[in-house]
C-alpha positions in Angstrom: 71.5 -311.1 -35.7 69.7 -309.9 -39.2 68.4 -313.1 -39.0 67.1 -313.8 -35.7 65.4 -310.2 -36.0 63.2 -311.0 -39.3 62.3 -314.6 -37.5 61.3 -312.4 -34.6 59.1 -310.2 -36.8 57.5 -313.1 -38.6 56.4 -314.5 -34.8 55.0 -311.0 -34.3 52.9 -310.5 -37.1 51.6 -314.4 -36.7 50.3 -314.1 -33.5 48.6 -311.1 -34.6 47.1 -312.4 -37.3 46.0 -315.3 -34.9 44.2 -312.9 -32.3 42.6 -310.9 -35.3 41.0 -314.4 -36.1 40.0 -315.1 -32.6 38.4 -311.9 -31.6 36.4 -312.1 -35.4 35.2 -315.6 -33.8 34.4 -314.1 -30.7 32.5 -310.7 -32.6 30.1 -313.3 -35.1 29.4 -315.4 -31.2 28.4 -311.9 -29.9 25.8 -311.4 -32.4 24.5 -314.4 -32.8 26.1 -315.5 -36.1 24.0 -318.7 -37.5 24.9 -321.0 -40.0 23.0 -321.0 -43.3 20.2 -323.8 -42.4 19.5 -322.6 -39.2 18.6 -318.8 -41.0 16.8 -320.6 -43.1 14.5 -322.7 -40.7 14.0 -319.7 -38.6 12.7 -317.9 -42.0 10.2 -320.6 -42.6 9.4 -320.8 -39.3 8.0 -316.7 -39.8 6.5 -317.4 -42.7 4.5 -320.2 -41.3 3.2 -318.3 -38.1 2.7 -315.5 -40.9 -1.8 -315.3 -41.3 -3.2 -316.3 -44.5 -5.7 -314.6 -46.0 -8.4 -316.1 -47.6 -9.6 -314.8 -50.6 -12.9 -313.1 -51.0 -15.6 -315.8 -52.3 -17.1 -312.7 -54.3 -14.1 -311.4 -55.7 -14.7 -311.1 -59.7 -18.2 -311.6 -59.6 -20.9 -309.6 -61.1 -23.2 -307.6 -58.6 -26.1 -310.2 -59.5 -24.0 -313.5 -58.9 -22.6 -311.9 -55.8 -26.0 -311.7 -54.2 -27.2 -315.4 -55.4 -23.8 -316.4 -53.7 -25.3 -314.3 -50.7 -28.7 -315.2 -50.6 -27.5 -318.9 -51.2 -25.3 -318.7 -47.8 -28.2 -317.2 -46.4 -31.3 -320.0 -47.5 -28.5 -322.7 -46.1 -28.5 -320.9 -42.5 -32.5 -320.6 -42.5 -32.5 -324.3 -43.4 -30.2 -325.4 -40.7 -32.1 -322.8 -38.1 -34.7 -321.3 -39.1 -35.5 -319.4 -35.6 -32.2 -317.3 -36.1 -31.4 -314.6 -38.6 -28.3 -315.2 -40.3 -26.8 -311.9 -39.6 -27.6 -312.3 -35.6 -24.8 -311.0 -33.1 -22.8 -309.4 -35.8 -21.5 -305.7 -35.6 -20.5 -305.4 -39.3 -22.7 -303.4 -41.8 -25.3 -305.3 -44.8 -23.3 -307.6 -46.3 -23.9 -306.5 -50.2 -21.0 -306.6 -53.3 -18.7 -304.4 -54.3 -20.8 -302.2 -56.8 -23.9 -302.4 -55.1 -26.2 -299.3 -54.1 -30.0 -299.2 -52.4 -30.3 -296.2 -54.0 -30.0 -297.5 -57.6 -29.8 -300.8 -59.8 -29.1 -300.9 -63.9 -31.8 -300.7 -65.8 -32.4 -303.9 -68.0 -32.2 -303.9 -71.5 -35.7 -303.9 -73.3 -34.8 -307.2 -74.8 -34.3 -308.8 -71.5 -38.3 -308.0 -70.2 -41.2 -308.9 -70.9 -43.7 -307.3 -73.4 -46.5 -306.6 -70.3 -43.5 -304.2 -69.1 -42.9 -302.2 -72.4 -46.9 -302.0 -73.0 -48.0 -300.7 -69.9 -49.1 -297.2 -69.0 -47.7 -297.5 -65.7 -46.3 -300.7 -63.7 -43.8 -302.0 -61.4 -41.6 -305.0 -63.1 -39.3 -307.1 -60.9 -36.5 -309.4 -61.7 -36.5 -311.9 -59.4 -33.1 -312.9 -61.1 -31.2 -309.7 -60.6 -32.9 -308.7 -57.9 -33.8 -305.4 -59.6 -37.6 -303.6 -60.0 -37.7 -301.1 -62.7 -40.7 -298.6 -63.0 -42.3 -297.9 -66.4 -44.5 -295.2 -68.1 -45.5 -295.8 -71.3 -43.7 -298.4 -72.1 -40.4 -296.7 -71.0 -38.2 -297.6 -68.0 -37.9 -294.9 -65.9 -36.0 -296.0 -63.1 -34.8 -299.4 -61.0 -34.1 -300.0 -57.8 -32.6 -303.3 -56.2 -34.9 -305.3 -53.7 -35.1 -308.3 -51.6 -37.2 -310.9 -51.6 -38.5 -313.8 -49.4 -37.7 -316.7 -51.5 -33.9 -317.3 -49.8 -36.3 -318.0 -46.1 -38.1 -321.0 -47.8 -41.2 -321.8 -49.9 -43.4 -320.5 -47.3 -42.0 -317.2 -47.7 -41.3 -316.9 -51.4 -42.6 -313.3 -53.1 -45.2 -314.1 -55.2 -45.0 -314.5 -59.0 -47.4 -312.8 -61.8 -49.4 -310.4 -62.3 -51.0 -307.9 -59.5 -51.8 -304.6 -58.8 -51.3 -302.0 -56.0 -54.1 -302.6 -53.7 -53.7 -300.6 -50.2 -51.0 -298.3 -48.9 -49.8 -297.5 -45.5 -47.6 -295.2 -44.7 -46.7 -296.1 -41.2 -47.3 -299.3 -41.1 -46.8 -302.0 -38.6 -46.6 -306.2 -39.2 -49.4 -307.7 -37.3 -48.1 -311.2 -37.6 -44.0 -310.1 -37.1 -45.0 -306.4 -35.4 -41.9 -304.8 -37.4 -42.3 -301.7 -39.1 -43.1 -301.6 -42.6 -42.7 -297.5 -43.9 -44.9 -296.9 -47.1 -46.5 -300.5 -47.2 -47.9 -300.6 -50.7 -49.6 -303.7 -50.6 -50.1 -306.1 -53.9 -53.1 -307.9 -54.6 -52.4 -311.0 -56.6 -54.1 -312.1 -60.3 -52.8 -315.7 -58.7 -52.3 -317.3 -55.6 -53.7 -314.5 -53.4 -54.0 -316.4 -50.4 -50.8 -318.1 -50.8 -49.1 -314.5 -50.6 -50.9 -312.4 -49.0 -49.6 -309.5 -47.1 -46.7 -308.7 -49.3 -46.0 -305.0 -50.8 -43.0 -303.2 -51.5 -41.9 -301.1 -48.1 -38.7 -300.0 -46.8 -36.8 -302.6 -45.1 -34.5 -301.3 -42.1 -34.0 -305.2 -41.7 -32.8 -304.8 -45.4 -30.4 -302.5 -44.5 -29.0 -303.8 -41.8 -28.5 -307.2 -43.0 -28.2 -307.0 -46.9 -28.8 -309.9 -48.7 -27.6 -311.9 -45.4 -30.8 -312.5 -44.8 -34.8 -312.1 -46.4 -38.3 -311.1 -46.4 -41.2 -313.0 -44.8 -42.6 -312.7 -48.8 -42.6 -309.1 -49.1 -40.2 -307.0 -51.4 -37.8 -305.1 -49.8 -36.2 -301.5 -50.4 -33.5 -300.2 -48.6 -33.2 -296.6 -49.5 -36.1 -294.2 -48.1 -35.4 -291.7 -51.2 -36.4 -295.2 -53.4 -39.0 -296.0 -51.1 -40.6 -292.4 -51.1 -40.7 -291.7 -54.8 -42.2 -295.0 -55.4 -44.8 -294.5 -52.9 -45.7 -290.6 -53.9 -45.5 -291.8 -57.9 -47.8 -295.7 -57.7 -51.2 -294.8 -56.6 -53.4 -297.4 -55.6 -54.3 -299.1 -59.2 -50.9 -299.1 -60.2 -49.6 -302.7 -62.3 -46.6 -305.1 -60.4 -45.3 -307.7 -62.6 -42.9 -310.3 -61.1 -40.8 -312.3 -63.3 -37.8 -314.3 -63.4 -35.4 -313.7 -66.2 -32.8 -316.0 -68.1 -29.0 -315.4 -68.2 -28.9 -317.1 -71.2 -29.8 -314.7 -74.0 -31.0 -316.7 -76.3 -33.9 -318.1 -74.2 -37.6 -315.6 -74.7 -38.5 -314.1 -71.9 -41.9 -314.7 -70.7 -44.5 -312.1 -72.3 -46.6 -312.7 -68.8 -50.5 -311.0 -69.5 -51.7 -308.7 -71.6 -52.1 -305.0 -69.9 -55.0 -303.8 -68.8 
């Protein structure tokens, strides 16, 4: 009888062992239990349906090589069409780099410009390499700005280079041959090349702010902050010197002396 009664338990606590396992079965079908490789397809499957970001193109760049990357992208869209502004049917902002301001631009070391520009009494230097114009009294840099050229629009276009002074101003002015505004026009007459480049001056550009360095100038120069714009205007009378250069990135190439003051 002793016997027969622990065989009986033995049976007992088998088949409860046996529905424990079945109903554990049942619990991991309930919830979708999957094998190792299927958990792991369905994980790459996520990750590859995941977007990928691309990375900026201007990321690590200086302020100056982010706007000749600009202004490259920019020249390549004028050459394929030249009837549409790159920055047409876009909502975003100017497209300018990390960094940059209309308001103000570094001032260039003296031993970066050339000598016109630290002899002067009074003229207007541009960079055409950093994109910067720099206002000098005496021979001392008083304060830069960043502008935009025409050169990225094609030869036709390109801001002249040299020597000129401040010929005309306007303070409301209109284009004749574009009719866009151009606020405190101060026109340049040219040493060189005046007919080539006629018509440009330094103005405020609301095409400049709207586009950045998306797009360019029909030749002239540029400025996207009134406050610039304003003190330039009320501080170059008609007279004042503009000298356009291009500097080198390499500094152990002179920098052109361009002509003696007057």
């Amino acid at each position: 009888m002793r016997s027969f009664c622990l065989g009986q338990r033995r049976w007992k606590w088998l088949a409860v062992g046996v529905v424990a396992v079945l109903a554990l079965g049942a619990l991991a079908a309930s919830v979708n239990v999957m094998p190792s490789d299927a958990a792991a397809n369905v994980s790459m499957e996520a990750v590859a349906s995941s977007p990928v970001l691309a990375s900026d193109p201007l990321k690590g760049l200086s302020v100056v090589d982010a706007i000749e990357v600009i202004q490259a992208q920019a020249s390549a869209s004028y050459a394929a069409n030249p009837a549409i502004e790159p920055h047409d049917g876009k909502t975003a902002g100017p497209v300018v780099p990390d960094g940059f301001s209309f308001d103000r631009a570094p001032t260039p070391a003296s031993t970066t410009v050339p000598s016109i520009c630290s002899k002067a009494k009074h003229i207007i230097c541009v960079d055409k390499t950093t994109f910067t114009a720099t206002v000098y009294k005496n021979g001392m840099a008083q304060w830069s700005y960043y502008v935009r050229p025409g050169d990225a629009r094609g030869a036709r276009y390109a801001t002249g280079e040299g020597r000129g002074r401040i010929a005309f101003k306007s303070r409301h002015h209109i284009s004749k041959a574009y009719g866009t505004p151009m606020p405190y026009a101060m026109f340049i007459a040219w040493d060189k090349d005046q007919d080539k480049h006629s018509g440009q001056a330094f103005h405020l550009s609301y095409d400049f702010q709207n586009q950045g360095y998306e797009g360019a100038s029909h030749g002239c120069m540029g400025v996207g902050s009134e406050a610039v714009m304003q003190r330039l205007w009320e501080t170059s009378p008609v007279g004042t010197q503009v000298y356009v250069y291009r500097s080198s990135k390499d500094p152990s190439e002179a920098v052109a002396d361009g002509s003696s003051p007057g």
